[in-house]
C-alpha positions in Angstrom: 15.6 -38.1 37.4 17.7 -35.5 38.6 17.3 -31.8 37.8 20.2 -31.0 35.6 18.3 -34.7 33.5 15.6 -32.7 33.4 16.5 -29.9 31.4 19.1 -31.5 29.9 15.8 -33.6 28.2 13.9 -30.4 27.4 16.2 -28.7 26.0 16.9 -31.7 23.6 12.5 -32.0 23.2 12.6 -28.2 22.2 15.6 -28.7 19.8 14.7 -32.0 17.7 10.8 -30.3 18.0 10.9 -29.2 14.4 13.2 -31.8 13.1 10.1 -34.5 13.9 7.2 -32.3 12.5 6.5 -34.0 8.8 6.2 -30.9 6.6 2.7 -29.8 5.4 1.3 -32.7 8.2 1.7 -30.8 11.0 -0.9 -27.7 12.2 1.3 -26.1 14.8 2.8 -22.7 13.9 6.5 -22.6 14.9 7.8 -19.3 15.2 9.5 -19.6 11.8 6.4 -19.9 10.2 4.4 -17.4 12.4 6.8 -14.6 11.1 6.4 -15.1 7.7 2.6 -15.0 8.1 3.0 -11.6 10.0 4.8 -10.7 7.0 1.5 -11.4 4.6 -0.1 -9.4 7.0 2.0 -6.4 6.9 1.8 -7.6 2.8 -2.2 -7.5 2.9 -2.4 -4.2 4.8 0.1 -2.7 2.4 -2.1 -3.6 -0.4 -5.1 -2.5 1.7 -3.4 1.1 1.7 -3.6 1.3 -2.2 -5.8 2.4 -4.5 -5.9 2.4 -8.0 -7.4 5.3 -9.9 -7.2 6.6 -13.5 -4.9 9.5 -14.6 -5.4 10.7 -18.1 -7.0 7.1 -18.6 -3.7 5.2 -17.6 -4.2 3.3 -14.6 -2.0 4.5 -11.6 -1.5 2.8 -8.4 -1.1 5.2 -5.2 -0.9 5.2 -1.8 -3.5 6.5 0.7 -1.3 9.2 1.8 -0.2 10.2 -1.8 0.0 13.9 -2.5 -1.2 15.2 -5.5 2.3 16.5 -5.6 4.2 13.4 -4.5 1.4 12.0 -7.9 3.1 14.6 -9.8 6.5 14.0 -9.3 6.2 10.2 -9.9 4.1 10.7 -13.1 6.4 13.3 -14.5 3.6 16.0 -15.1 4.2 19.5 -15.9 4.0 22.2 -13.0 1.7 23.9 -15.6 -0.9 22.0 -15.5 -3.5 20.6 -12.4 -5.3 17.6 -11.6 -9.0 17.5 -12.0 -11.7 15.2 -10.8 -15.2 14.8 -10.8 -16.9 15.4 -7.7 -20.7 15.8 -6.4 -20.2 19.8 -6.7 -18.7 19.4 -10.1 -15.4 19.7 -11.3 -12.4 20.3 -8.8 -8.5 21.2 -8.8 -6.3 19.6 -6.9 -3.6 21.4 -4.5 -0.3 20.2 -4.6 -1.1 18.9 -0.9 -4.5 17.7 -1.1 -3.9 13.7 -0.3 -5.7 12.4 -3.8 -7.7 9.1 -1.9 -9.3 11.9 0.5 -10.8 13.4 -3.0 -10.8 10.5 -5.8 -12.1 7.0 -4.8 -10.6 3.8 -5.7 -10.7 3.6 -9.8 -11.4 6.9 -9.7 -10.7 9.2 -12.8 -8.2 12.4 -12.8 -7.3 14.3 -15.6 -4.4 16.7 -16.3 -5.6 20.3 -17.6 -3.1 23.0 -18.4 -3.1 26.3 -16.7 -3.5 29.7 -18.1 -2.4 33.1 -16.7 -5.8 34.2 -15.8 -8.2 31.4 -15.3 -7.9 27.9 -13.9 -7.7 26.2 -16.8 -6.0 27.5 -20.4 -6.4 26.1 -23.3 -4.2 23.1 -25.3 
């Protein structure tokens, strides 16, 4: 068998490769198939990233860089009022750039309370 044969037959083996493999039968990973598991990877450590916590008792799924501000925006709350949440010192206020997962854990609870001119929190 000559060179140019040879190549000439591994390129056809490499080409009719996948064409031969019986669907579900076969447990090779072609590279077809290896990307789309990369992409449940990227998929699971997306979902790894979230958190679910409760504002005002609505569940609310964030991200673990969310802002309280970026929270804010997307849940369309008033500039006049602050996040609270429970914490081992009591309860705490929220800055606009405080990331919320560093501060409330995953179901977590965070409430809205409305601010008064003088103290932290006003009254309804």
């Amino acid at each position: 068998m000559t060179s140019e044969q040879q190549t000439n037959s591994t390129a056809q083996l490499f080409q009719e490769e996948p064409a031969q493999s019986p669907a579900g039968n076969d447990d090779s990973v072609t590279e077809t198939e290896s990307g789309s598991g990369s992409a449940e990877n990227e998929t699971s450590t997306e979902s790894e990233s979230r958190q679910e916590i409760s504002l005002d008792g609505a569940a609310v799924v964030i991200d673990a860089e969310t802002t309280a501000g970026e929270l804010r925006e997307a849940e369309v709350v008033s500039d006049q009022q602050v996040f609270t949440y429970r914490s081992p010192d009591g309860i705490e206020a929220l800055a606009d750039d405080d990331v919320v997962a560093e501060h409330v854990e995953e179901g977590g609870q965070i409430h809205t309370q409305p601010l008064a001119d003088t103290e932290v929190f006003g009254t309804s």
